[in-house]
N, C-alpha and C positions, 0 to 999 in steps of 0.2 A: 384537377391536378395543376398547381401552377407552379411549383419547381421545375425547371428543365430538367430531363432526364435524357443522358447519352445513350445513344444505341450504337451497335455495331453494322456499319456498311458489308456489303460481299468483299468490296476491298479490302477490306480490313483496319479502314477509315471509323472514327468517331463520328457523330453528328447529333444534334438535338434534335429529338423523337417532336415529329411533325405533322398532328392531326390532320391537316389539310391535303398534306400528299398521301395518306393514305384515304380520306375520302373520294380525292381526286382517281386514285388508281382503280379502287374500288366502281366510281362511277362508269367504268369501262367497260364493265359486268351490263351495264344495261338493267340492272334492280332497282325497284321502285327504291325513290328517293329515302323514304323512311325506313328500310331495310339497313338502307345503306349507312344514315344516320346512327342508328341503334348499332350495328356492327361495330361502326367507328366508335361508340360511346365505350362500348363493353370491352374492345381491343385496349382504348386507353387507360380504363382500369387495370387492366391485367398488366400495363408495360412497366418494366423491372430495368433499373442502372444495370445497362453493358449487354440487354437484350438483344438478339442478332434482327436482321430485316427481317432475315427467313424464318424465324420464330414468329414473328410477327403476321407474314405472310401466311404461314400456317393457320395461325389461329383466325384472321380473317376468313380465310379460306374455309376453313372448316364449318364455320359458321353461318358462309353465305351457301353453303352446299346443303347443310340442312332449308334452307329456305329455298331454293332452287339450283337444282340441278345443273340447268343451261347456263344459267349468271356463273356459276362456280367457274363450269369451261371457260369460258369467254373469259373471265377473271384469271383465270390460270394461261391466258395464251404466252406469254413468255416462257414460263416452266414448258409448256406442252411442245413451244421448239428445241426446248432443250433436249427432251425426249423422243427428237428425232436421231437416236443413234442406236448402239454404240459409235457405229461407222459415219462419215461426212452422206454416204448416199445418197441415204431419203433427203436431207436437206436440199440435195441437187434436185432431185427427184423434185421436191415440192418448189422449188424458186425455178425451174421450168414450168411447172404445171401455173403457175402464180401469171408468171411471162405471156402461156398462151390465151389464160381469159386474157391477157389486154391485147390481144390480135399479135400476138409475136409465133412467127412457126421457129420451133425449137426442137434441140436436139443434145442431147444430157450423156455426159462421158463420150467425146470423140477424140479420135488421133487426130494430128492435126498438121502439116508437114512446115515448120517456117522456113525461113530464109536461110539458119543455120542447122536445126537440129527440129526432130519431133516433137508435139507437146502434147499432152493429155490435157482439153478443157473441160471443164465439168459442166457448162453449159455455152451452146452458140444460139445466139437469137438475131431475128432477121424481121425486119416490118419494113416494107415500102423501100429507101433506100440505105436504111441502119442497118447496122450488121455488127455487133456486140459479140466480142469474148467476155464473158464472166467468169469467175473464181468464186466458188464459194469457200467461205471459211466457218467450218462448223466448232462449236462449242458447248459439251457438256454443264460447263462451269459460267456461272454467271460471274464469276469476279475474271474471267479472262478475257482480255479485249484484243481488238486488231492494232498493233503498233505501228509504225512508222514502214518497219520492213518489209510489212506485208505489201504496200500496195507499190512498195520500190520494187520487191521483186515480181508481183505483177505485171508492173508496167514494163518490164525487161522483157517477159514473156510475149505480152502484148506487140510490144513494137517488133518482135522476130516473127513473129507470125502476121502482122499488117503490111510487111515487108515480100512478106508472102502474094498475101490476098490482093495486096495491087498490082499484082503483074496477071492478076488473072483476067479473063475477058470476063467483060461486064462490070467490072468493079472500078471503071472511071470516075463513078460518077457517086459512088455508092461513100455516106459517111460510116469509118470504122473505127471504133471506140471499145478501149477495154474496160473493167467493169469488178470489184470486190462487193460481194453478197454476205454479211456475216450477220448471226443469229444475234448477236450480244453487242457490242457498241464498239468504235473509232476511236483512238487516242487524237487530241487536238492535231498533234504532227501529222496524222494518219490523211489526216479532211486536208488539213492547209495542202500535203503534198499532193493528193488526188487531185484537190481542186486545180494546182499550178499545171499540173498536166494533162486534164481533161477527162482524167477517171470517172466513170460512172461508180458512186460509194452509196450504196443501201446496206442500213442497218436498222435495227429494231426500231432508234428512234430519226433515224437520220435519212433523207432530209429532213427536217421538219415539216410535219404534215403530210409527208408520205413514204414515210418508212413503214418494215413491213407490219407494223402493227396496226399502222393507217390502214394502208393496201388490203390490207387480211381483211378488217372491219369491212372495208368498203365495197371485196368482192364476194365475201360470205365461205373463202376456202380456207376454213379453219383446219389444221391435221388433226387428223383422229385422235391421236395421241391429248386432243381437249377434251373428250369424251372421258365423264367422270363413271358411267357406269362401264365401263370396261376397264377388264385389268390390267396391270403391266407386264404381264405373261401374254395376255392374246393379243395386246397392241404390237408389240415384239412380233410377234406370227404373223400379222397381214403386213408390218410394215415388209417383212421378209417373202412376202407374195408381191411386193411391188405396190403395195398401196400406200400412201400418204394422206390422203383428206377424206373427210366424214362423206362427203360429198359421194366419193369412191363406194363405197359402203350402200349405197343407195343405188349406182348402178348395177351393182351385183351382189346383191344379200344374202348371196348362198352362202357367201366366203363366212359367212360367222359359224356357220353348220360348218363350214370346211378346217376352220381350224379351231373346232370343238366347245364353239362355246354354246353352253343349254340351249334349246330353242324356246325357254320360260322365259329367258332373256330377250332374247332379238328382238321382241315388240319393241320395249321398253328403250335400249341401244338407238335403235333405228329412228325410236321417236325423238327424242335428244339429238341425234345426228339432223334430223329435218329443221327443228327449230334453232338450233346453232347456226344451222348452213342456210338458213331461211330459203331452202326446198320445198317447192309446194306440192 
């Protein structure tokens, strides 16, 4: 194909259909190189003026799930935090559980008393002498991002409740930093203002190198919700027991009996869940 052909962004942006970032994203799958090759060939044939990404992503998708299983998840990790909802919870749920493999003790939805008024934090994290307010901001939608506002009005929250925690004993010595978690991306404004005032900003690809999709890679806590043999009915029912990652699912396998799904299944589930989570 050497005519440029536009495709449709989640924004709602044009751009010219670009074989190499879809190889690149692809490559994320962890599938042998030649799989990956041959997907990217057969995707470029089929791509159509004014195709969406997510058309796109589909058919990738679909393709590399016939060839494995595990690649598909791992491939789908973006979608699969989308599908931590309908609620923000599990999100919280899981960017604490994310927190404490890196040695953070945490604690997910607390009241919180600041300087002026109450706050509800969706997550406090504490290591050594850090002591983190975080906000998560969850999102359905991949074309919705965090603006400017969000971590303005973060940061208001943040400093009435720092206001707080230094008058408390112990907290002389202790650095306290507020902190925005969102599934989907930063507007430029969003980063320049966190950065001027000291916000902690994780997003899917931000910082670079260790956003959550780095992070995820690198500690194996994939959410269930990347699990291609379960459905979107029974992901929905353990997320609603309080589970978030495949991992979960491993320390208590009954839960698939408990919220009905066949026992001809659970082998199969389970083994998918091991090799995603590189559980031994």
């Amino acid at each position: 194909m050497n005519k440029s052909v536009l495709i449709k962004k989640y924004s709602g942006e044009y751009e010219a259909f670009d074989i190499n970032k879809l190889i690149n994203s692809l490559r994320r799958s962890r599938a042998d190189e030649d799989i990956i090759q041959d997907i990217a060939r057969k995707v470029q044939e089929q791509i159509e003026e004014g195709m969406t990404t997510k058309r796109i992503y589909q058919m990738a998708f679909k393709m590399l799930k016939a060839k494995s299983r595990v690649s598909a998840s791992k491939y789908k990790l973006k979608k699969a935090l989308m599908e931590l909802g309908p609620t923000g919870f599990p999100f919280e749920r899981f960017v604490g559980k994310l927190l404490t493999h890196e040695g953070f003790s945490t604690q997910v939805g607390v009241i919180v008393q600041g300087n002026c008024v109450q706050h509800e934090i969706d997550v406090i994290a504490q290591k050594d002498n850090n002591h983190y307010m975080i906000e998560c901001k969850y999102h359905s939608d991949q074309g919705r991002v965090c603006n400017v506002k969000i971590p303005l009005y973060i940061n208001s929250r943040f400093l009435d409740v720092e206001k707080n925690w230094e008058r408390q004993k112990g907290h002389e010595t202790k650095l306290h930093k507020g902190g925005v978690y969102t599934n989907t991306r930063f507007t430029s404004d969003a980063v320049q203002y966190g950065k001027c005032v000291g916000l902690l900003l994780t997003s899917w690809d931000y910082p670079m190198d260790n956003g959550l999709k780095d992070r995820i890679d690198k500690s194996g806590l994939h959410p269930l919700t990347a699990i291609t043999t379960l459905t979107k009915a029974e992901k929905t029912k353990l997320l609603d027991r309080g589970l978030v990652l495949c991992k979960e699912l491993h320390e208590n396998p009954k839960v698939l009996e408990q919220v009905g799904v066949p026992k001809s299944r659970h082998k199969k589930i389970l083994e998918d869940s091991r090799e995603l989570c590189r559980i031994q």
